[in-house]
CHARMM internal coordinates of N, CA and C (Angstrom, degrees):
IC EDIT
DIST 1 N 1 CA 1.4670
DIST 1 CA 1 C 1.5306
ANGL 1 N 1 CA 1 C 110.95
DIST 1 C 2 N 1.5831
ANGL 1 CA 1 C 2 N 126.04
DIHE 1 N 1 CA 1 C 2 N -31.39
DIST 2 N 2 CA 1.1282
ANGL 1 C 2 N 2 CA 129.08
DIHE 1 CA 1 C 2 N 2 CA -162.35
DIST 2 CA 2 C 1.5766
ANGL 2 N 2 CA 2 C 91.86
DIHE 1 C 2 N 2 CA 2 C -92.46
DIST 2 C 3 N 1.3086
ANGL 2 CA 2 C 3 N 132.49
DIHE 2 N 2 CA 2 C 3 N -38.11
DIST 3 N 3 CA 1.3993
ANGL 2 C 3 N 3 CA 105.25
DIHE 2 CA 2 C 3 N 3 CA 167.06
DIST 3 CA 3 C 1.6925
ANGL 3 N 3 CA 3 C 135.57
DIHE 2 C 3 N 3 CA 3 C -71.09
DIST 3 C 4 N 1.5712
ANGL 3 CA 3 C 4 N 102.08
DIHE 3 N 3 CA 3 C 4 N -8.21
DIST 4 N 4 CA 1.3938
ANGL 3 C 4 N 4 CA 107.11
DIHE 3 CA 3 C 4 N 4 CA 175.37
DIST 4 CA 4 C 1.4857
ANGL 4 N 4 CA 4 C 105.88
DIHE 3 C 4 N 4 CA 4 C -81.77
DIST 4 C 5 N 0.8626
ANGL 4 CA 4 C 5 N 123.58
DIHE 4 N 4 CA 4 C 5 N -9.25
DIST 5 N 5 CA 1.7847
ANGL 4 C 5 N 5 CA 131.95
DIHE 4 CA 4 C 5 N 5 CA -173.26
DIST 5 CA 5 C 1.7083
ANGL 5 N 5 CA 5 C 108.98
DIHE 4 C 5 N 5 CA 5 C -88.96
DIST 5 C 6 N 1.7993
ANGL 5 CA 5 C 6 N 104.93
DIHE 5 N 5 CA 5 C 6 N -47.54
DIST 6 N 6 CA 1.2006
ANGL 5 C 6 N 6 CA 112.75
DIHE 5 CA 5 C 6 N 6 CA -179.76
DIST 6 CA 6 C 1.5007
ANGL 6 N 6 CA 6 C 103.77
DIHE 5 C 6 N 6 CA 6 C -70.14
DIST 6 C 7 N 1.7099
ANGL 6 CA 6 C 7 N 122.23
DIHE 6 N 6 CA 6 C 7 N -44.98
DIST 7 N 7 CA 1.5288
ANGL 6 C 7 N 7 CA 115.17
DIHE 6 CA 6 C 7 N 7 CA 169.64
DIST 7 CA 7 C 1.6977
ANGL 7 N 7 CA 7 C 116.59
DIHE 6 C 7 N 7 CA 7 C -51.67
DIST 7 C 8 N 1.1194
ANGL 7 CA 7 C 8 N 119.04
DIHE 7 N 7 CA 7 C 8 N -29.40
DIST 8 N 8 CA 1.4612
ANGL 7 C 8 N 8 CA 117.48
DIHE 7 CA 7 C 8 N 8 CA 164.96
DIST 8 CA 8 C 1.3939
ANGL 8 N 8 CA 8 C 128.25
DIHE 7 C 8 N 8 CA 8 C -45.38
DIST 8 C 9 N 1.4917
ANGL 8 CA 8 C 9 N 86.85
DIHE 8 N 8 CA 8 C 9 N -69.47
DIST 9 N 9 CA 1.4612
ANGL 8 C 9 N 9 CA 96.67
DIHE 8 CA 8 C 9 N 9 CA 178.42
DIST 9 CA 9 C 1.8301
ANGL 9 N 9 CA 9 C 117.72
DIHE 8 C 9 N 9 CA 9 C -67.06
DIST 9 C 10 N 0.8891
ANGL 9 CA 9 C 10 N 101.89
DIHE 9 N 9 CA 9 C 10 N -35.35
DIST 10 N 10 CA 2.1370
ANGL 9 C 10 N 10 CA 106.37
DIHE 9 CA 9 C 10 N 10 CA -175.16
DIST 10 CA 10 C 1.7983
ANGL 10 N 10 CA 10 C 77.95
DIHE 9 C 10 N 10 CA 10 C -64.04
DIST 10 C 11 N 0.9506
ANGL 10 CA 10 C 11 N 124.17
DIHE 10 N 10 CA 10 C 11 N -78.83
DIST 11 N 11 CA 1.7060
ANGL 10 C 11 N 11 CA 128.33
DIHE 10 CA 10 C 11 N 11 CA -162.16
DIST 11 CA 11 C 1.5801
ANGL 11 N 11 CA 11 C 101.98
DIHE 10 C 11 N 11 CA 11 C -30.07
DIST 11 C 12 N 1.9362
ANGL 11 CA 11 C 12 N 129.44
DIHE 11 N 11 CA 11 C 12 N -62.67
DIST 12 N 12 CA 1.1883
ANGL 11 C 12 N 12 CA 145.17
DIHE 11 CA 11 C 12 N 12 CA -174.96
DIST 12 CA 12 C 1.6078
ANGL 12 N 12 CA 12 C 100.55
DIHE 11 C 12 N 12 CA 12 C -53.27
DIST 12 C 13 N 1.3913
ANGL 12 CA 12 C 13 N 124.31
DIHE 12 N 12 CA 12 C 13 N -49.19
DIST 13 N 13 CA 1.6095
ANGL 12 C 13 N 13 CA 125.01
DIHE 12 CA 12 C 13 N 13 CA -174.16
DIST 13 CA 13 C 1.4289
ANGL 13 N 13 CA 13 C 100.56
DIHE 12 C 13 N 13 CA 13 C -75.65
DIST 13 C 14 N 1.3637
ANGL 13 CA 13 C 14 N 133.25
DIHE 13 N 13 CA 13 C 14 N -37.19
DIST 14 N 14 CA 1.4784
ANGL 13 C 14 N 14 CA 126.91
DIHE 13 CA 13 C 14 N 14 CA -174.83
DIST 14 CA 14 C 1.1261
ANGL 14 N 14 CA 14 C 115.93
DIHE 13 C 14 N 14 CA 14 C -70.15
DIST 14 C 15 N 1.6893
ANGL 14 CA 14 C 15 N 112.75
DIHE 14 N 14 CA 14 C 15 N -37.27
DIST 15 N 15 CA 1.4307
ANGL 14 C 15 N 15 CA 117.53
DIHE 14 CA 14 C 15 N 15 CA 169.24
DIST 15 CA 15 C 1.9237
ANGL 15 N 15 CA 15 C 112.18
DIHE 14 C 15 N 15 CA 15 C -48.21
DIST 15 C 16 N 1.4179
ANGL 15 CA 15 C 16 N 85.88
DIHE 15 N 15 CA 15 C 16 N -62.38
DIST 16 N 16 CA 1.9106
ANGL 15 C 16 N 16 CA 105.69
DIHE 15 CA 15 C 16 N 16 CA -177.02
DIST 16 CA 16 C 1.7585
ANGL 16 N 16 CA 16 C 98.22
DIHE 15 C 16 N 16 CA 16 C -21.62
DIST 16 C 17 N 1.5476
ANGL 16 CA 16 C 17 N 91.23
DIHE 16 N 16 CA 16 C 17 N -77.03
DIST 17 N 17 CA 1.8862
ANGL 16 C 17 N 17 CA 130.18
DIHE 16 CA 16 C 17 N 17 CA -166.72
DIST 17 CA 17 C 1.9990
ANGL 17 N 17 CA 17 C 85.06
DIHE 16 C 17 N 17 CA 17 C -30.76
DIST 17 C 18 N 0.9769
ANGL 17 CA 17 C 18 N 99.46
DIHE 17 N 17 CA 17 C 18 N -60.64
DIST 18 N 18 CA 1.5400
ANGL 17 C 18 N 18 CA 111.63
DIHE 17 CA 17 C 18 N 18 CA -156.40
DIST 18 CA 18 C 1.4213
ANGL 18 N 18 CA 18 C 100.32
DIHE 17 C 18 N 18 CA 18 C -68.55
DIST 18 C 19 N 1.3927
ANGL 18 CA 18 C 19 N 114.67
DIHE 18 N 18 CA 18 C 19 N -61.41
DIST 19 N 19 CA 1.4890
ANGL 18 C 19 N 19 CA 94.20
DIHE 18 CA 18 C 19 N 19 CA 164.96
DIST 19 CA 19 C 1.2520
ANGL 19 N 19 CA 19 C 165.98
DIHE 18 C 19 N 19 CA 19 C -37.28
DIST 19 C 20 N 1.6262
ANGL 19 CA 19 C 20 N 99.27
DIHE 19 N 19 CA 19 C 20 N -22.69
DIST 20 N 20 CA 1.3505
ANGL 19 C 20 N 20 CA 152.78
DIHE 19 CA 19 C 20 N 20 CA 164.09
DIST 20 CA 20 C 1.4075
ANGL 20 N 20 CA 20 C 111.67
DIHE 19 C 20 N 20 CA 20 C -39.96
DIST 20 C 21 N 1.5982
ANGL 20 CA 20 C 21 N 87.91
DIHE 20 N 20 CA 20 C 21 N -82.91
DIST 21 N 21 CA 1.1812
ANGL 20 C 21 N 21 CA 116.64
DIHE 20 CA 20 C 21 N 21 CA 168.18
DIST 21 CA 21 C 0.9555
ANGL 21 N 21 CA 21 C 126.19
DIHE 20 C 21 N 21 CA 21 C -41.56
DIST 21 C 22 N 1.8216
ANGL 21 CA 21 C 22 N 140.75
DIHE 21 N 21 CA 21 C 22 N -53.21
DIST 22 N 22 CA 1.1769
ANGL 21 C 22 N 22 CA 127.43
DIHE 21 CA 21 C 22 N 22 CA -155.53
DIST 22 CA 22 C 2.1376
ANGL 22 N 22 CA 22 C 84.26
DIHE 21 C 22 N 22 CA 22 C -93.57
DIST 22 C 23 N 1.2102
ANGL 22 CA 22 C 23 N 104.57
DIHE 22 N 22 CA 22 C 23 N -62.56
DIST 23 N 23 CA 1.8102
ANGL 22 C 23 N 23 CA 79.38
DIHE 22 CA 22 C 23 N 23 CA 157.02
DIST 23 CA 23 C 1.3914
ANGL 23 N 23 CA 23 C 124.13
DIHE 22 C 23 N 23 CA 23 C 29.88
DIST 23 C 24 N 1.5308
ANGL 23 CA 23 C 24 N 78.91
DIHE 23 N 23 CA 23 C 24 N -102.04
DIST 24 N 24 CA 1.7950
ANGL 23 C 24 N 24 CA 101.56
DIHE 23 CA 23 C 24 N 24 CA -168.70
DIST 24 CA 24 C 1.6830
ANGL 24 N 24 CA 24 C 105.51
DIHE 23 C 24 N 24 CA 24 C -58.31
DIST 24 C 25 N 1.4084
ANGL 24 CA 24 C 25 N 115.42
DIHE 24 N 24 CA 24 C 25 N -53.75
DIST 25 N 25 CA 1.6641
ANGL 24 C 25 N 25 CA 132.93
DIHE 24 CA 24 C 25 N 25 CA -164.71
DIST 25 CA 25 C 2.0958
ANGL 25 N 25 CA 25 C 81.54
DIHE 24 C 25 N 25 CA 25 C -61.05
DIST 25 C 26 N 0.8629
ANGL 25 CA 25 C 26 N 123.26
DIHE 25 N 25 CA 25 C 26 N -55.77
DIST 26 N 26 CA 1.6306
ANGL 25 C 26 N 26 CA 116.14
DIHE 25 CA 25 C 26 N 26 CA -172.44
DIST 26 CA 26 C 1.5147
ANGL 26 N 26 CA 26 C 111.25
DIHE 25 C 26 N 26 CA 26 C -63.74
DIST 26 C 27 N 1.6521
ANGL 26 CA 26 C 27 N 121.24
DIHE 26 N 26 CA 26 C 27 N -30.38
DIST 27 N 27 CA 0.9249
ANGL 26 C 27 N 27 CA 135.44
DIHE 26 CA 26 C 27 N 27 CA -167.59
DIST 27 CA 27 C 1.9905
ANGL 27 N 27 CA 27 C 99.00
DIHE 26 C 27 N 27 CA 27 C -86.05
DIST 27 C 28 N 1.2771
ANGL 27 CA 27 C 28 N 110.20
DIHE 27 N 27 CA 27 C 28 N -19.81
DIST 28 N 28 CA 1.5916
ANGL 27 C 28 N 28 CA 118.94
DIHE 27 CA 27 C 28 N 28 CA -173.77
DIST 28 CA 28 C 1.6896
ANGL 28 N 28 CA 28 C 95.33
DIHE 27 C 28 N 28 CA 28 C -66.57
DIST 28 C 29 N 1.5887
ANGL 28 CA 28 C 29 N 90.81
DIHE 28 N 28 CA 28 C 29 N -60.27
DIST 29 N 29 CA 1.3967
ANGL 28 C 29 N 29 CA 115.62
DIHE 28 CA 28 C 29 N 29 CA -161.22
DIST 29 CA 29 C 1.4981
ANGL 29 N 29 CA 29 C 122.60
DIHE 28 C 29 N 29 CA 29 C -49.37
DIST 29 C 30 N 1.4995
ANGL 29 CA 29 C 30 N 94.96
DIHE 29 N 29 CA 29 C 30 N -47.10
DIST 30 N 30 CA 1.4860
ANGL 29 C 30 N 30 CA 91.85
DIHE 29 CA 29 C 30 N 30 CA 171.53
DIST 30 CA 30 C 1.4259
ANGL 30 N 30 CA 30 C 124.59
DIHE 29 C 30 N 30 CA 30 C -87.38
DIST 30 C 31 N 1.2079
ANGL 30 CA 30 C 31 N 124.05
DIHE 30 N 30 CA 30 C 31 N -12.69
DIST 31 N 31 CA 1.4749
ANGL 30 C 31 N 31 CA 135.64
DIHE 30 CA 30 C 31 N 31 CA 157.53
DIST 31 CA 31 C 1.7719
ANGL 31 N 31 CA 31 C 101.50
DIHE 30 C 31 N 31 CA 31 C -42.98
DIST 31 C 32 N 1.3612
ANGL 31 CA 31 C 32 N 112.67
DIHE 31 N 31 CA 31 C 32 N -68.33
DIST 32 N 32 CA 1.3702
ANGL 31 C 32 N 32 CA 119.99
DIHE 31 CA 31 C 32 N 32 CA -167.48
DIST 32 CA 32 C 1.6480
ANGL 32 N 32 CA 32 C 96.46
DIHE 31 C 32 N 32 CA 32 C -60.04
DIST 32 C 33 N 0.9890
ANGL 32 CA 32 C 33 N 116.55
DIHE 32 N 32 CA 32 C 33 N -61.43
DIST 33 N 33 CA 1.6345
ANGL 32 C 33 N 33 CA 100.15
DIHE 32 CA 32 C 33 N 33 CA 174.72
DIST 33 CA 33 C 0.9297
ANGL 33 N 33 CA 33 C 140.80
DIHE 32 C 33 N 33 CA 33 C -33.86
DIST 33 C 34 N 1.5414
ANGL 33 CA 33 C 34 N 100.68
DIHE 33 N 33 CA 33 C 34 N -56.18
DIST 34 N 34 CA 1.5413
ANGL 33 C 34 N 34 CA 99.74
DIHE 33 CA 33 C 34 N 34 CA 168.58
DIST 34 CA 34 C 1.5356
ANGL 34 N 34 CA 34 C 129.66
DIHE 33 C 34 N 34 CA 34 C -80.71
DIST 34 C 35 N 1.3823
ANGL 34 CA 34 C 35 N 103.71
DIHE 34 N 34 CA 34 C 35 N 24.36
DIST 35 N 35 CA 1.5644
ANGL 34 C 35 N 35 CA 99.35
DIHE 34 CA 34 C 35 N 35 CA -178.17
DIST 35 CA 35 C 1.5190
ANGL 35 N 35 CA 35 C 75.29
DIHE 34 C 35 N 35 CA 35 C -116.32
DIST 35 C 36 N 1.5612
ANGL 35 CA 35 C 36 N 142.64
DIHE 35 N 35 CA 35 C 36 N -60.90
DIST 36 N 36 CA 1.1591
ANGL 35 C 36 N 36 CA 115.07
DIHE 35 CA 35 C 36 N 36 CA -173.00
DIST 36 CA 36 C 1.6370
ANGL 36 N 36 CA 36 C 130.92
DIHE 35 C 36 N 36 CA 36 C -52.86
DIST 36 C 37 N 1.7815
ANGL 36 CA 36 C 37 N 110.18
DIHE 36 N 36 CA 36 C 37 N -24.93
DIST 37 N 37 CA 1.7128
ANGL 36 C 37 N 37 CA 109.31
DIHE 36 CA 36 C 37 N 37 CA 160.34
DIST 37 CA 37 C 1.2272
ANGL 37 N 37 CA 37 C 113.80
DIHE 36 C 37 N 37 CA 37 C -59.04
DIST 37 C 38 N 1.6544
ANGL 37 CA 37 C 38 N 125.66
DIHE 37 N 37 CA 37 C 38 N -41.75
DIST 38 N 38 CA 1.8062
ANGL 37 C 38 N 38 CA 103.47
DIHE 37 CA 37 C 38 N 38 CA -179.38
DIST 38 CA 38 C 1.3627
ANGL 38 N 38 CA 38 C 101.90
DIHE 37 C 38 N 38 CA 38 C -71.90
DIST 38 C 39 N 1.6384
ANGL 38 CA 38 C 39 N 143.60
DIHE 38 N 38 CA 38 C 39 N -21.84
DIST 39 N 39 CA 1.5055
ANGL 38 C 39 N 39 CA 125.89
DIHE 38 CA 38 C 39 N 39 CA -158.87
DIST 39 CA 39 C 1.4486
ANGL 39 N 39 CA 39 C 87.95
DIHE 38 C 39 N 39 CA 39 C -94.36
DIST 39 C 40 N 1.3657
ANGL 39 CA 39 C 40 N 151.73
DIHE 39 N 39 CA 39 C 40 N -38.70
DIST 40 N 40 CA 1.2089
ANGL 39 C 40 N 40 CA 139.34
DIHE 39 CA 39 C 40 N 40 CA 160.70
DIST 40 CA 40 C 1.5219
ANGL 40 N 40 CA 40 C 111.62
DIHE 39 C 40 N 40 CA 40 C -39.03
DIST 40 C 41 N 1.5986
ANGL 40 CA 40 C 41 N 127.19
DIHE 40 N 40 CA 40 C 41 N -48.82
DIST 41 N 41 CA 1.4838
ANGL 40 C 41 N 41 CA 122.10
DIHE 40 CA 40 C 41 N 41 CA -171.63
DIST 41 CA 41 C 1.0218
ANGL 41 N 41 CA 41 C 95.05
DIHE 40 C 41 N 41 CA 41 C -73.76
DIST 41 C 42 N 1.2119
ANGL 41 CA 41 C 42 N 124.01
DIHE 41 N 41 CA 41 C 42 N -61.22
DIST 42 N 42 CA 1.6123
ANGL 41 C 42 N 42 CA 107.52
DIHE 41 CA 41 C 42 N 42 CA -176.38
DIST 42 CA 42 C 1.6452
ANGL 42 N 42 CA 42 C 138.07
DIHE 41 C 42 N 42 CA 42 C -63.12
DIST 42 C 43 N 1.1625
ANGL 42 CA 42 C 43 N 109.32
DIHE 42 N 42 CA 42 C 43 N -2.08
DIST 43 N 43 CA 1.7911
ANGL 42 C 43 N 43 CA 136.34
DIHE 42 CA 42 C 43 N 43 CA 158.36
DIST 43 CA 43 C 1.7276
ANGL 43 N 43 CA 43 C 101.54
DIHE 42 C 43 N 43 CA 43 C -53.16
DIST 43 C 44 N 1.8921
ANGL 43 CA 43 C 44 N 85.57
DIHE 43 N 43 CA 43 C 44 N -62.55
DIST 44 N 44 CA 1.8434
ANGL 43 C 44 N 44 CA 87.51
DIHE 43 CA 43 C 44 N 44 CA -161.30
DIST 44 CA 44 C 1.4342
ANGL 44 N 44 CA 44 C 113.52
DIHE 43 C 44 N 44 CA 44 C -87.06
DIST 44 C 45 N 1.4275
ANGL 44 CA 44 C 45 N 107.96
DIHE 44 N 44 CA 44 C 45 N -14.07
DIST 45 N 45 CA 1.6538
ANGL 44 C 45 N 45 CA 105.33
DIHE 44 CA 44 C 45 N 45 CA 169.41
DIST 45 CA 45 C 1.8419
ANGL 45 N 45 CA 45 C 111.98
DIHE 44 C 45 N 45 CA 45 C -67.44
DIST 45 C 46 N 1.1847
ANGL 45 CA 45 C 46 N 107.42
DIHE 45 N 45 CA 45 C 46 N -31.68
DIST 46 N 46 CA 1.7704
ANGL 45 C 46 N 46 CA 118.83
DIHE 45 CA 45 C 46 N 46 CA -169.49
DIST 46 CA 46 C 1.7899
ANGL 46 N 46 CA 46 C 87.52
DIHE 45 C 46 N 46 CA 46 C -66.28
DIST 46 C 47 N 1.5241
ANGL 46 CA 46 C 47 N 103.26
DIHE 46 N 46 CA 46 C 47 N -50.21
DIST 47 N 47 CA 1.6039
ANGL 46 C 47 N 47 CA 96.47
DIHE 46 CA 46 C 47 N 47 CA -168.38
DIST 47 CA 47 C 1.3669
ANGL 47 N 47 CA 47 C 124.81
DIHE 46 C 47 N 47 CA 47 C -74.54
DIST 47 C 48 N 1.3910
ANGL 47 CA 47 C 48 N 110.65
DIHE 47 N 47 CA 47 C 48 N -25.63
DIST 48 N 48 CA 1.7826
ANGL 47 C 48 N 48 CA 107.44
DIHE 47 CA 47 C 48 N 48 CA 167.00
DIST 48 CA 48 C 1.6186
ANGL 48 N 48 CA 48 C 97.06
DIHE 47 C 48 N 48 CA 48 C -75.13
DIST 48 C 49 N 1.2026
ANGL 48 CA 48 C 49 N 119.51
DIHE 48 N 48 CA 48 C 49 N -46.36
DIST 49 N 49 CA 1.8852
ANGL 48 C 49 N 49 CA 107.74
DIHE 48 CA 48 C 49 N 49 CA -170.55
DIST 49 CA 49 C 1.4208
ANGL 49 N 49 CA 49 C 102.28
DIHE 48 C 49 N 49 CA 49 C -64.00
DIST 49 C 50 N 1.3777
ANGL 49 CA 49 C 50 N 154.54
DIHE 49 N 49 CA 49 C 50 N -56.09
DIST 50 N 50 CA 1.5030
ANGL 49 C 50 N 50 CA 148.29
DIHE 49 CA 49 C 50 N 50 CA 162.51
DIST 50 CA 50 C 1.9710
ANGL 50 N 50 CA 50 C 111.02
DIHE 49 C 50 N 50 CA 50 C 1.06
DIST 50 C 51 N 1.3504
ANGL 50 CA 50 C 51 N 102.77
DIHE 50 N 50 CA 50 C 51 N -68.03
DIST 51 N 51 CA 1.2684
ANGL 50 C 51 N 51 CA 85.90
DIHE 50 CA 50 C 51 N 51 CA -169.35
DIST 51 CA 51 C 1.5588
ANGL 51 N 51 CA 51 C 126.07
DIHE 50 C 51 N 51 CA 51 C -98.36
DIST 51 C 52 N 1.6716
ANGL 51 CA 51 C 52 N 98.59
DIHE 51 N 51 CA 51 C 52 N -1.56
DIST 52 N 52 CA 1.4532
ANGL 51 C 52 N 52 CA 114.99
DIHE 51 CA 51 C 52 N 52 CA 159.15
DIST 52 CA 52 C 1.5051
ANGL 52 N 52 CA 52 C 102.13
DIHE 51 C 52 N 52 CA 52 C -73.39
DIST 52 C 53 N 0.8567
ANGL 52 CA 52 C 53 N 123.17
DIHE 52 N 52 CA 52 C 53 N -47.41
DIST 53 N 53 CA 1.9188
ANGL 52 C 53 N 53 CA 118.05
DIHE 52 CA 52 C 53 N 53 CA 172.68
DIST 53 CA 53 C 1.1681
ANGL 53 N 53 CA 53 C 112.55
DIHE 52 C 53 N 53 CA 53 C -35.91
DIST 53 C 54 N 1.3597
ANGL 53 CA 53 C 54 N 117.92
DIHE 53 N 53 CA 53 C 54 N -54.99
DIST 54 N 54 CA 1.9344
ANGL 53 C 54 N 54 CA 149.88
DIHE 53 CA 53 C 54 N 54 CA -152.70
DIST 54 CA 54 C 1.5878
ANGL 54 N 54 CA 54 C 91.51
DIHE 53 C 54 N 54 CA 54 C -76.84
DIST 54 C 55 N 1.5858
ANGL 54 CA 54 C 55 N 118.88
DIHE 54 N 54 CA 54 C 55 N -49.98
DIST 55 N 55 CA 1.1395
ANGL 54 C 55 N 55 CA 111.97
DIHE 54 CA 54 C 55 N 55 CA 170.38
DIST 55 CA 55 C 1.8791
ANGL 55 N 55 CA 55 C 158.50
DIHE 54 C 55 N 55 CA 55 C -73.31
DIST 55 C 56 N 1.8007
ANGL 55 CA 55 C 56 N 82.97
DIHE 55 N 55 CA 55 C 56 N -21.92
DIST 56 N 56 CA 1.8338
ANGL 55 C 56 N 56 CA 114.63
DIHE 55 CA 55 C 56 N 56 CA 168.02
DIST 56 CA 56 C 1.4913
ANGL 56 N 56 CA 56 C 94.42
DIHE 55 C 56 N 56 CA 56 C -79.13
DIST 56 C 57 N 1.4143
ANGL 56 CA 56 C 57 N 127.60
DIHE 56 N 56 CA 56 C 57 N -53.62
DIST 57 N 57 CA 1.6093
ANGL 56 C 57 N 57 CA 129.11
DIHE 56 CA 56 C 57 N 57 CA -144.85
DIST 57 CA 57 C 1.4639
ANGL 57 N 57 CA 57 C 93.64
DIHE 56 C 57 N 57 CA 57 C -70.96
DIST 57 C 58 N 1.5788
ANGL 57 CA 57 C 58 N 132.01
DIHE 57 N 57 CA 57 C 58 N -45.67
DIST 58 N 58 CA 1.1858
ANGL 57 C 58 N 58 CA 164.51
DIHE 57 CA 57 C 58 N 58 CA 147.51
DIST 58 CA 58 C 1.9551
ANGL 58 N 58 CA 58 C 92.22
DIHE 57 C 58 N 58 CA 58 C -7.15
DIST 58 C 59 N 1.1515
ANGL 58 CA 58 C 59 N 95.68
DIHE 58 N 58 CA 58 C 59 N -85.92
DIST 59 N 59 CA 1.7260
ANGL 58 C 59 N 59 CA 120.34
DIHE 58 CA 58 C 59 N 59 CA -167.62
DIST 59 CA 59 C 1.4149
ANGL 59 N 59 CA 59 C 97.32
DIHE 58 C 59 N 59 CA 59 C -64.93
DIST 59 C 60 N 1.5634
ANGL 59 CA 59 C 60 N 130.39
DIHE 59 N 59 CA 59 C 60 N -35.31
DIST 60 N 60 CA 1.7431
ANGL 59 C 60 N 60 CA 106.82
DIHE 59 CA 59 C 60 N 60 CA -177.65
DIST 60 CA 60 C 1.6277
ANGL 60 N 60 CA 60 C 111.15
DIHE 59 C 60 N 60 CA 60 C -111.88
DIST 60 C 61 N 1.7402
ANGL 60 CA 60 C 61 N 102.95
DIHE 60 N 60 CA 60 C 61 N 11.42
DIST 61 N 61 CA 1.7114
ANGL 60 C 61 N 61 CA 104.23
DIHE 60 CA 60 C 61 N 61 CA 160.37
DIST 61 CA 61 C 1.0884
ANGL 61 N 61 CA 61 C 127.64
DIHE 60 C 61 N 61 CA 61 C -74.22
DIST 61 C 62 N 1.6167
ANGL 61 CA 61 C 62 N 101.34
DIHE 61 N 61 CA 61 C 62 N -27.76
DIST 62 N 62 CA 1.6317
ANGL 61 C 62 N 62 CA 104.40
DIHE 61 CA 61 C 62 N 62 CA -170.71
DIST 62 CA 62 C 1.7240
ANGL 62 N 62 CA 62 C 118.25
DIHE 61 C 62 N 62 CA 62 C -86.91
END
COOR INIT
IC SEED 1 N 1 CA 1 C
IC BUILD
């Protein structure tokens, strides 16, 4: 009986442990994503604004 109790419990904490874990590892993941989606938006926003810049600065230099 006392090892079906101890298999309980190791099984209930491994579950916990593991849950934990993927947690955090899911919690990594989408952190990193979403910092690489704003450095991607902000890549392609710099690159459409570049030659709209090139073109106002253009039109109110002269």
């Amino acid at each position: 009986m006392k090892k079906v109790i101890s298999w309980i419990i190791a099984i209930v904490a491994a579950i916990i442990v593991f849950s934990l874990l993927s947690q955090l590892i899911w919690g990594m993941i989408k952190i990193a994503f979403e910092l690489g989606f704003i450095i991607i938006a902000l890549i392609c926003v710099f690159i459409i604004a570049l030659p709209i810049y090139m073109i106002v600065s253009r039109r109110f230099l002269r």
